[in-house]
C-alpha positions in Angstrom: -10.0 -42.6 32.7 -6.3 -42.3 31.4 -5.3 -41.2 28.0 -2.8 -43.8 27.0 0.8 -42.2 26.0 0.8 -42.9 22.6 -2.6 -41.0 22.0 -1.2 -38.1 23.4 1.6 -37.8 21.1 2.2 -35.2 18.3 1.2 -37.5 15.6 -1.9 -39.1 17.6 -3.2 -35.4 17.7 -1.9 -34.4 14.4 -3.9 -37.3 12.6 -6.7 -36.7 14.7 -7.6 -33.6 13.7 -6.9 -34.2 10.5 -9.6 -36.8 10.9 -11.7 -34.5 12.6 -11.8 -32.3 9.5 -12.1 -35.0 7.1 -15.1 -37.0 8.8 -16.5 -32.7 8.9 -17.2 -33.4 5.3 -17.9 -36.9 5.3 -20.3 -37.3 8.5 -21.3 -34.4 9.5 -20.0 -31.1 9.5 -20.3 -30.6 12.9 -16.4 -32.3 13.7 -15.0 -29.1 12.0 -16.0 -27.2 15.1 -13.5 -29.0 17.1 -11.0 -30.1 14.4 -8.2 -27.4 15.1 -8.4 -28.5 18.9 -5.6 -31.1 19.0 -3.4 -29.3 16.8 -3.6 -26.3 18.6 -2.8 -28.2 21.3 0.3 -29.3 19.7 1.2 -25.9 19.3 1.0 -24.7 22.8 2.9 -28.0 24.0 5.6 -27.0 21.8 6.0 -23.5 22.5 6.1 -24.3 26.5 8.9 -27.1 26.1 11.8 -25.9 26.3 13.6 -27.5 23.4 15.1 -26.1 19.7 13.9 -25.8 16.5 10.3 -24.8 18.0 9.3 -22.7 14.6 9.8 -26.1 12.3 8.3 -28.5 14.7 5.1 -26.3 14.9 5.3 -25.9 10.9 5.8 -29.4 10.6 3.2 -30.7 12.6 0.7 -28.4 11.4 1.4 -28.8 7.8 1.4 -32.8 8.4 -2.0 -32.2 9.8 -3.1 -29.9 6.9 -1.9 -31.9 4.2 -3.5 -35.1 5.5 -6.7 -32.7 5.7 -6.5 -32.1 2.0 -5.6 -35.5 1.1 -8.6 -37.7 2.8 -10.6 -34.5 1.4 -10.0 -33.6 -2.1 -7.3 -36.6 -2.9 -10.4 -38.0 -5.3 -8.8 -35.1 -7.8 -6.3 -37.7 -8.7 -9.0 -40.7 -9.4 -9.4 -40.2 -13.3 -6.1 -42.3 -13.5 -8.3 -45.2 -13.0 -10.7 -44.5 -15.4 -8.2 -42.9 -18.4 -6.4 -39.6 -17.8 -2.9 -39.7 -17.9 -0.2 -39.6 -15.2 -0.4 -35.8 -15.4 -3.4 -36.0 -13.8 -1.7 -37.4 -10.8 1.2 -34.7 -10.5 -1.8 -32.2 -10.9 -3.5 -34.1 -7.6 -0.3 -33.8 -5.8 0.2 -29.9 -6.6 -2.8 -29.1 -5.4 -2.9 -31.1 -2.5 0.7 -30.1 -1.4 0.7 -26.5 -2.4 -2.5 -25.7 -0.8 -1.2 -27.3 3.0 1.7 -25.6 2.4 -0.2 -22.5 1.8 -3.0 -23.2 5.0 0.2 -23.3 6.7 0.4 -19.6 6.6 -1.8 -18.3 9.1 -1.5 -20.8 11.8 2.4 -19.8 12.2 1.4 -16.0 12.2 -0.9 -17.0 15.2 1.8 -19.2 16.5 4.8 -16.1 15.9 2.3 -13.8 17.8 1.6 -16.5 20.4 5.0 -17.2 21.1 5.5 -13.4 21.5 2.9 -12.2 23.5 1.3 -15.7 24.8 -1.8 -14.2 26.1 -5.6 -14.9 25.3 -5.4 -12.0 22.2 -3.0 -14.4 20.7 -5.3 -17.1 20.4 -7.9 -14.6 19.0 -5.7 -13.3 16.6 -5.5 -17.2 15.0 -9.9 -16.4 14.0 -8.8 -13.3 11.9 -5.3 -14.7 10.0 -7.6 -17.8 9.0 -10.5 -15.7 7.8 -8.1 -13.5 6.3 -6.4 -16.6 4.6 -9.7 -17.3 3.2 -10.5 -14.4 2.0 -7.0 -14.0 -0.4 -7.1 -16.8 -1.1 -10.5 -16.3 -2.9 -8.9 -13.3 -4.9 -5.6 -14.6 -6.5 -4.5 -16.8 -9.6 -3.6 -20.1 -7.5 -6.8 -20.1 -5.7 -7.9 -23.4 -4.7 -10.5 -22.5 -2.1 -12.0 -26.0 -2.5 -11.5 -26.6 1.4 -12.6 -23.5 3.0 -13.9 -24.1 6.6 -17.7 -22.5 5.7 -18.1 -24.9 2.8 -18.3 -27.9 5.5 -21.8 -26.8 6.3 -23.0 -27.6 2.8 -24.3 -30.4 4.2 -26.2 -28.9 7.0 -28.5 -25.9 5.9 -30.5 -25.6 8.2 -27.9 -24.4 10.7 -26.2 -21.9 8.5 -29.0 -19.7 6.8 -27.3 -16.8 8.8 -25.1 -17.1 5.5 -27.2 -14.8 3.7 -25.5 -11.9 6.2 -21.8 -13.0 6.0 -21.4 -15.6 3.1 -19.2 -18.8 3.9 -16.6 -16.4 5.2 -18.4 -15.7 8.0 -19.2 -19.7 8.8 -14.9 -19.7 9.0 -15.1 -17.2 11.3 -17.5 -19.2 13.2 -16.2 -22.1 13.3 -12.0 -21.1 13.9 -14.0 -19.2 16.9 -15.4 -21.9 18.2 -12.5 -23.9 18.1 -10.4 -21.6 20.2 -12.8 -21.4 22.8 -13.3 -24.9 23.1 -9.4 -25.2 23.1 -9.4 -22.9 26.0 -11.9 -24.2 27.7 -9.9 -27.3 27.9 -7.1 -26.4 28.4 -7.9 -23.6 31.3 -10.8 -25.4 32.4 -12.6 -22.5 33.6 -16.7 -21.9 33.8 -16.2 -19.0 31.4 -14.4 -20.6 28.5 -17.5 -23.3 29.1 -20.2 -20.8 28.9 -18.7 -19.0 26.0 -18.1 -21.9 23.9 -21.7 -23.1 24.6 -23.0 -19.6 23.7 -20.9 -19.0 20.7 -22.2 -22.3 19.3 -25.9 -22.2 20.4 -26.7 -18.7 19.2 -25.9 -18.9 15.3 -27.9 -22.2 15.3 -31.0 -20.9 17.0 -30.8 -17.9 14.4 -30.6 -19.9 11.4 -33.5 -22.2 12.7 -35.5 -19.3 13.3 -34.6 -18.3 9.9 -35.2 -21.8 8.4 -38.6 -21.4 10.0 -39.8 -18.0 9.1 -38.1 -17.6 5.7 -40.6 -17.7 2.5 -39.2 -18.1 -1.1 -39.8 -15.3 -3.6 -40.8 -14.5 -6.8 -42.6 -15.9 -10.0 -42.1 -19.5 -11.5 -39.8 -20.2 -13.7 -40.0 -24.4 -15.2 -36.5 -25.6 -15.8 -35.1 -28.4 -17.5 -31.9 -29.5 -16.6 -29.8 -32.3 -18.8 -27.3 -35.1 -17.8 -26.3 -37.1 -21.0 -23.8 -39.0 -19.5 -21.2 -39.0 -22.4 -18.0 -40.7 -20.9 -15.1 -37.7 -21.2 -12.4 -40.3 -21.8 -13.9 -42.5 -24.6 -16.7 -40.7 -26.0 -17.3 -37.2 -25.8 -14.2 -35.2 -27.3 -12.6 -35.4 -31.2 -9.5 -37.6 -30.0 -11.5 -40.2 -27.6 -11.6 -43.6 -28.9 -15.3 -44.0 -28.9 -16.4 -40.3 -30.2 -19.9 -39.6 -30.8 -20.1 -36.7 -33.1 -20.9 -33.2 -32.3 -24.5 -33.6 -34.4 -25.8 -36.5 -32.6 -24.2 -35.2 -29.3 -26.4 -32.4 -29.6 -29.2 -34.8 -30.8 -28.9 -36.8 -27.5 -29.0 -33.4 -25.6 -32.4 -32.5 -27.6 -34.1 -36.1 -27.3 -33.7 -36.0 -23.4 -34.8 -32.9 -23.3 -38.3 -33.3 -25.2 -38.5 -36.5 -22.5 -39.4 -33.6 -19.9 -40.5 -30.3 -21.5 -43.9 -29.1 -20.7 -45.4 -26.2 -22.9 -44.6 -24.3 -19.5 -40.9 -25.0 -19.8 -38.7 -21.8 -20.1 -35.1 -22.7 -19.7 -33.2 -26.0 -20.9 -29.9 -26.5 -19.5 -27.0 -28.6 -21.0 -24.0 -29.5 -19.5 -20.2 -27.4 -19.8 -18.9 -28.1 -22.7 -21.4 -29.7 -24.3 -20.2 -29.4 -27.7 -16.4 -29.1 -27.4 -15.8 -28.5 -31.3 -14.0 -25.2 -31.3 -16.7 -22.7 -32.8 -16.0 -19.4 -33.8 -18.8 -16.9 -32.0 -19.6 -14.5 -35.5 -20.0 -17.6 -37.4 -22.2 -18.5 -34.3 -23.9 -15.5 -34.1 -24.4 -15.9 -37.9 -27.8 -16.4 -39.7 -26.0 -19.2 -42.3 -25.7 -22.7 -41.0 -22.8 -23.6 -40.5 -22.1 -25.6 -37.4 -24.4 -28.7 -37.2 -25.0 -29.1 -33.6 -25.6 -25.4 -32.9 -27.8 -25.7 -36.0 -29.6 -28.1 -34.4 -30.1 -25.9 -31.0 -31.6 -23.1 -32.9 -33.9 -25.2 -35.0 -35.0 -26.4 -31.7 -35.4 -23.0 -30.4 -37.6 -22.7 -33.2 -39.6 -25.1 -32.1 -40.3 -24.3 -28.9 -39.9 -20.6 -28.7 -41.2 -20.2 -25.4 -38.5 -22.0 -24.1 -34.8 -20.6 -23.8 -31.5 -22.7 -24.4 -28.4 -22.8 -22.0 -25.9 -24.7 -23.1 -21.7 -25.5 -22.4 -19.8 -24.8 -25.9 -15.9 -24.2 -26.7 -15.4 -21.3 -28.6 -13.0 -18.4 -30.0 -12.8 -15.3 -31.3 -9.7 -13.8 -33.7 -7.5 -10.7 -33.3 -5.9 -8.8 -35.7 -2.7 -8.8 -33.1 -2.1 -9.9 -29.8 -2.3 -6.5 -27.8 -6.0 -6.5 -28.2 -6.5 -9.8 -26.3 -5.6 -11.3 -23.2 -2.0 -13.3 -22.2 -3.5 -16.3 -23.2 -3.9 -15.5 -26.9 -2.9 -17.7 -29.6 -1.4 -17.8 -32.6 -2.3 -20.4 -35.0 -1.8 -21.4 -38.8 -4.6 -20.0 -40.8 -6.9 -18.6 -38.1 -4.0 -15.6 -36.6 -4.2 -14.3 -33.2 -6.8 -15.9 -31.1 -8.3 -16.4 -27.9 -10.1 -20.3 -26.9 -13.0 -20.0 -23.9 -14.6 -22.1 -22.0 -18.2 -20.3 -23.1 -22.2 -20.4 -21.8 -24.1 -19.8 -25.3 -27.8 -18.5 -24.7 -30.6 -18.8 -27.3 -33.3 -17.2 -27.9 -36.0 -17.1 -30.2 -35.8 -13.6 -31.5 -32.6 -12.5 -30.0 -28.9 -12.8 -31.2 -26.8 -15.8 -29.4 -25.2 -14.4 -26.3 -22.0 -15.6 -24.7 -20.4 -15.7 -21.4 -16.8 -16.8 -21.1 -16.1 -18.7 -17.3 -14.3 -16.2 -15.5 -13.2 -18.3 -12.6 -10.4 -20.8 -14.5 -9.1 -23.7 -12.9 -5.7 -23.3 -12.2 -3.6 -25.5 -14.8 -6.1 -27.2 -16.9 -7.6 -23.8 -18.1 -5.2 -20.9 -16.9 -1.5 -21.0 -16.2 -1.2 -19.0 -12.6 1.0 -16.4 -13.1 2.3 -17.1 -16.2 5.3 -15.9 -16.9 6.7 -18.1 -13.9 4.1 -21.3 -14.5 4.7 -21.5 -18.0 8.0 -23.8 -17.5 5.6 -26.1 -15.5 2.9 -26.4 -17.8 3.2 -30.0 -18.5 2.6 -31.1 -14.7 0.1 -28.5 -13.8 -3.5 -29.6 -12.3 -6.1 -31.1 -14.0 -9.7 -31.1 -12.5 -12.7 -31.1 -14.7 -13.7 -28.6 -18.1 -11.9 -28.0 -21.0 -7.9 -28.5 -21.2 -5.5 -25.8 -22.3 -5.3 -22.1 -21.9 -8.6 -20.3 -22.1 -8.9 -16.9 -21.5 -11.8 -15.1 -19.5 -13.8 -12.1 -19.2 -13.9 -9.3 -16.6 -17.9 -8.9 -16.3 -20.3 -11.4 -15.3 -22.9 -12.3 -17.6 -26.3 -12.5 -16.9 -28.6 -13.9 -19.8 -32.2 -12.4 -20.2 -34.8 -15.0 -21.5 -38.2 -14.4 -23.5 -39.8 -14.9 -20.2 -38.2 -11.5 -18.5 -36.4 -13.7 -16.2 -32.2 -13.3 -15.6 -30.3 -16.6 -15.6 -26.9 -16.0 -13.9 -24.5 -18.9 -15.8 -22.1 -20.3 -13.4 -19.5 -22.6 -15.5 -18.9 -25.5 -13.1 -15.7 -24.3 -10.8 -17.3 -20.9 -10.6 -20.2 -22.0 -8.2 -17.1 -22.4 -5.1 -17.0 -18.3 -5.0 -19.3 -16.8 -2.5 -19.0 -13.0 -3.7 -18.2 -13.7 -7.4 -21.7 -15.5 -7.9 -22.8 -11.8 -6.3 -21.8 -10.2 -9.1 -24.3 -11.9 -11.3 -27.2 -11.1 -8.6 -25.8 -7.6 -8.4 -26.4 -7.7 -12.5 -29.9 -8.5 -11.8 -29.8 -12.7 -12.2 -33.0 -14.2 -10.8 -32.2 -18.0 -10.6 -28.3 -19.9 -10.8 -27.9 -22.3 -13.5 -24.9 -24.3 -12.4 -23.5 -26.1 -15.9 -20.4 -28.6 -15.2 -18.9 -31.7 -16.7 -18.0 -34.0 -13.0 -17.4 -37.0 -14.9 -13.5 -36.6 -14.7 -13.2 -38.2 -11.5 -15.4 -41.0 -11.4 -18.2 -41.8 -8.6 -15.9 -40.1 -5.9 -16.3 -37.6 -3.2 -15.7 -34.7 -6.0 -18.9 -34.4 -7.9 -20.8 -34.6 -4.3 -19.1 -32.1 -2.9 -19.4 -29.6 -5.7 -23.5 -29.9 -6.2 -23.6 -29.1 -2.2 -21.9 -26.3 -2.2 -24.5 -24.9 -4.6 -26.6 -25.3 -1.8 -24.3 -22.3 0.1 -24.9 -19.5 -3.3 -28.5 -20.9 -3.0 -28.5 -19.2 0.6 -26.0 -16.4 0.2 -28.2 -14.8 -2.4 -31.1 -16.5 -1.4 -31.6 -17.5 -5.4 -33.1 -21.2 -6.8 -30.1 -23.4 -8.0 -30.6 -25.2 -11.1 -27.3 -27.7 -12.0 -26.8 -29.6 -15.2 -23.9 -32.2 -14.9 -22.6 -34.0 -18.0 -22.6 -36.2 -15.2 -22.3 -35.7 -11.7 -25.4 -34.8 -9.7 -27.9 -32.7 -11.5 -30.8 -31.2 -9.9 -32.1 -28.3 -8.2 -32.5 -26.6 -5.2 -34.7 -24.2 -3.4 -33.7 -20.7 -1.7 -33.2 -22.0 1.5 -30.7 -24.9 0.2 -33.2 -27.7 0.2 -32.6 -30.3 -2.4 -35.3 -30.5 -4.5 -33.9 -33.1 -6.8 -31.1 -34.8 -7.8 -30.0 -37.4 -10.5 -27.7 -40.3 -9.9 -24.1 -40.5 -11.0 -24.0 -41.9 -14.2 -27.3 -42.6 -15.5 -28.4 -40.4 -18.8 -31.6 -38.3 -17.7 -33.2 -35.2 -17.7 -34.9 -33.7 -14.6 -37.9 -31.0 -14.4 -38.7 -28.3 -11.5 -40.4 -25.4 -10.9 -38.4 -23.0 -8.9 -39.0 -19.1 -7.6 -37.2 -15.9 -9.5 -36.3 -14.1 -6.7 -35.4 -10.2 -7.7 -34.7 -9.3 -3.7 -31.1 -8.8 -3.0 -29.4 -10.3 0.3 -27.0 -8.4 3.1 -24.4 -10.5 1.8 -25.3 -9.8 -2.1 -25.5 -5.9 -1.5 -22.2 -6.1 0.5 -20.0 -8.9 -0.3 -17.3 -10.2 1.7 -17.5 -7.9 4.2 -16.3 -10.5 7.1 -13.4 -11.1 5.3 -12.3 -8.0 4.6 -12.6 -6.9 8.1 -10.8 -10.2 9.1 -7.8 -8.9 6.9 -7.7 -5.4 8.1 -7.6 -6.7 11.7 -5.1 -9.4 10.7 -2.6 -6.3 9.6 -3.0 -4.9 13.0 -1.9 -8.1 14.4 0.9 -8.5 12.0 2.2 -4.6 13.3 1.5 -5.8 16.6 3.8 -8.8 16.2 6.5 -6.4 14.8 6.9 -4.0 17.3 5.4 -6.1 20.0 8.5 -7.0 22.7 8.7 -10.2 23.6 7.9 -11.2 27.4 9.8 -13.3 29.4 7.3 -14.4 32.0 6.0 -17.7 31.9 3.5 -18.0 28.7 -0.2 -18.4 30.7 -1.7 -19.4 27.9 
């Protein structure tokens, strides 16, 4: 059968595989193993004709395709204009969707530069280690946005990625821009051995991880959760200037009441949402034995009442300076209180222990932390918005890890935080026994967001092989077992509490004890490519490949 002209144009490919990636986290995530196919056959197309202007019709094509990618993907980011942010919401949407094509650009020119140059099979190689290397930075630097990395499309498939506890999501990229090459090859050379690699190189991980799904037992002892979703609207009711605002006291009532609805004498964590008291607290006065902020009042007298249970719960809080060298760059000065710094902030109680904090580490870029400051600040105004608290917070360096009556480590993972593969190993590495994922996904509405963020929980459940418990203001909260099975789940936008039972595991993975490993590998060999492409001299025989 013919391919008619028009699907065999740039565009028709372009938008292809931009549909291919979009449908890999829509469907099934199995489309993102052939996604960069008609793009990269784009690229070869263009660097055989023999026309001008070959670098920006191979930067524009693949940044059309990328952006579109990012659009159909994340473009939910901008859908709290229908449901009362403001327009800044929508500039932050477009930022993050441009910026980050622009940025995916990056390492499919490098592989195009070193294509054009040598045109040979390493070239096509070389494409698996600048994306993984891509990745990998792009994990470690103020503008990341790593929302879209290849390995999170598998979220949705556990069972064929349990390998994961060995390489992280990193290694799933790695996989899958792999696979994509050889199934590239193999149609575009249309040889037996491009065939029987591709088959191999997609078989053999799968028949691992089944055998894996299979075999593996969860570990440890049983810890009873209870995870809360009180379903306070973000835009009329749950902050000071919101038209409907329910006050901190009966917030924290509300929080409290659903709770009791599920708590068994058995019960040994309760977990409330990020930010679930947004009134800015200072932490001595928290830490203090005088009342003096109702709602957290209210959380210790409940403590009190239950003290075989520990509290987890989302605050705002601060802490003053006597000057500004002693905090971070995003310390403030304000009338009456001095210097101080604002956090988005996990409080801990426990009967018999002094109220611990944790201050969210991993800020979204714009709502929570300008990126790069000293450049951003002139764009502050138009910067993203995505979920949490908004305004400059400042973070800590050290995770966290919050040790309850019970002996058991909770690792507290404030909402954004649960995208990072080897972050959330820092908490294991500290000696966490269970996750306990607390966000606010309410911003955007019943989209694709809040979906996507409680599955990738499912890919830290595997990495580090530790029970997931998530409580959403609302969103999807739930938990979820060691191997990434869902255990439960609450609906979007319905007020509820939810109660499991889940294992402490205190065994470390390959990918906890070693952390992105595949990625930094993928970066060292991506340098020698980059020296390669430098000093490589360019042939002038017909390209082969």
């Amino acid at each position: 059968m013919k391919i008619p002209t028009f699907l065999q144009t740039k565009f028709a490919l372009c938008t292809f595989s931009s549909l291919l990636f979009w449908l890999a986290w829509q469907l099934t995530p199995f489309f993102v193993l052939i996604a960069f196919v008609p793009l990269l056959w784009v690229e070869n197309q263009l660097r055989r004709a023999s026309t001008r202007y070959k670098t920006i019709k191979t930067w524009f094509w693949a940044y059309y395709t990328l952006w579109a990618f990012n659009l159909y993907t994340t473009g939910w980011i901008a859908w709290g204009i229908f449901y009362g942010a403001g327009i800044e919401l929508v500039y932050g949407a477009a930022f993050a969707i441009f910026v980050n094509a622009w940025l995916m650009t990056f390492p499919f020119m490098f592989f195009s530069f070193f294509n054009r140059k040598a045109h040979n099979l390493l070239a096509y190689f070389s494409f698996v280690f600048f994306w993984t290397c891509f990745e990998y930075l792009h994990l470690n630097w103020d503008l990341s946005w790593s929302w879209l990395n290849l390995g999170n499309a598998f979220a949705y498939a556990p069972w064929a990625i349990q390998w994961y506890e060995y390489t992280g999501s990193l290694g799933g990229t790695f996989w899958i821009v792999l696979v994509n090459v050889l199934i590239f090859l193999w149609i575009y050379r249309k040889t037996p051995k491009y065939r029987n690699a591709s088959l191999i190189a997609i078989t053999l991980p799968l028949l691992v991880s089944l055998f894996i799904w299979f075999t593996y037992e969860e570990k440890g002892r049983n810890t009873e959760i209870v995870v809360v979703q009180p379903n306070i609207d973000p835009y009329t009711q749950k902050f000071v200037d919101t038209k409907h605002f329910i006050p901190f006291h009966e917030q924290a009532e509300i929080f409290i009441r659903l709770a009791k609805q599920k708590m068994t004498t058995k019960t040994q964590l309760v977990a409330l949402p990020e930010t679930a008291i947004d009134d800015y607290m200072e932490e001595k006065l928290i830490q203090s034995e005088v009342p003096f902020y109702p709602a957290i009042d209210k959380f210790k007298q409940f403590i009190k009442q239950n003290p075989e249970a520990n509290l987890l719960t989302g605050i705002t809080s601060f802490t003053r300076f006597n000057s500004p060298k002693e905090a971070s760059p995003y310390v403030t000065y304000g009338n009456g209180l001095g210097w101080y710094e604002v956090y988005n902030t996990a409080l801990f109680l426990a009967e018999g222990k002094m109220p611990a904090f944790y201050h969210k580490s991993k800020l979204v870029p714009g709502v929570e932390a300008l990126p790069f400051p000293e450049f951003f600040k002139l764009f502050g105004d138009v910067m993203l918005k995505l979920g949490g608290t908004s305004g400059g917070v400042a973070k800590q360096k050290e995770r966290t890890v919050f040790l309850g009556n019970n002996g058991i480590a909770y690792a507290p993972l404030i909402c954004y935080e649960s995208v990072f593969g080897d972050f959330t190993n820092e908490y294991v590495r500290k000696g966490a026994n269970v996750l306990v994922i607390i966000t606010n996904d309410a911003w955007w509405g019943n989209s694709s967001g809040h979906k996507q963020h409680f599955h990738y929980a499912r890919l830290r459940a595997i990495e580090t092989r530790r029970a997931v418990a998530q409580s959403a203001n609302t969103g999807i909260s739930g938990f979820i077992d060691q191997k990434g099975n869902i255990l439960q789940q609450s609906k979007y936008w319905v007020q509820t509490a939810l109660r499991a039972t889940l294992k402490a595991n205190t065994k470390n993975t390959f990918y906890t004890q070693f952390g992105d490993w595949v990625g930094i590998g993928a970066s060292y060999f991506a340098l020698l490519f980059i020296l390669i492409l430098i000093f490589l001299p360019k042939k002038q025989n017909k390209a082969n490949y």
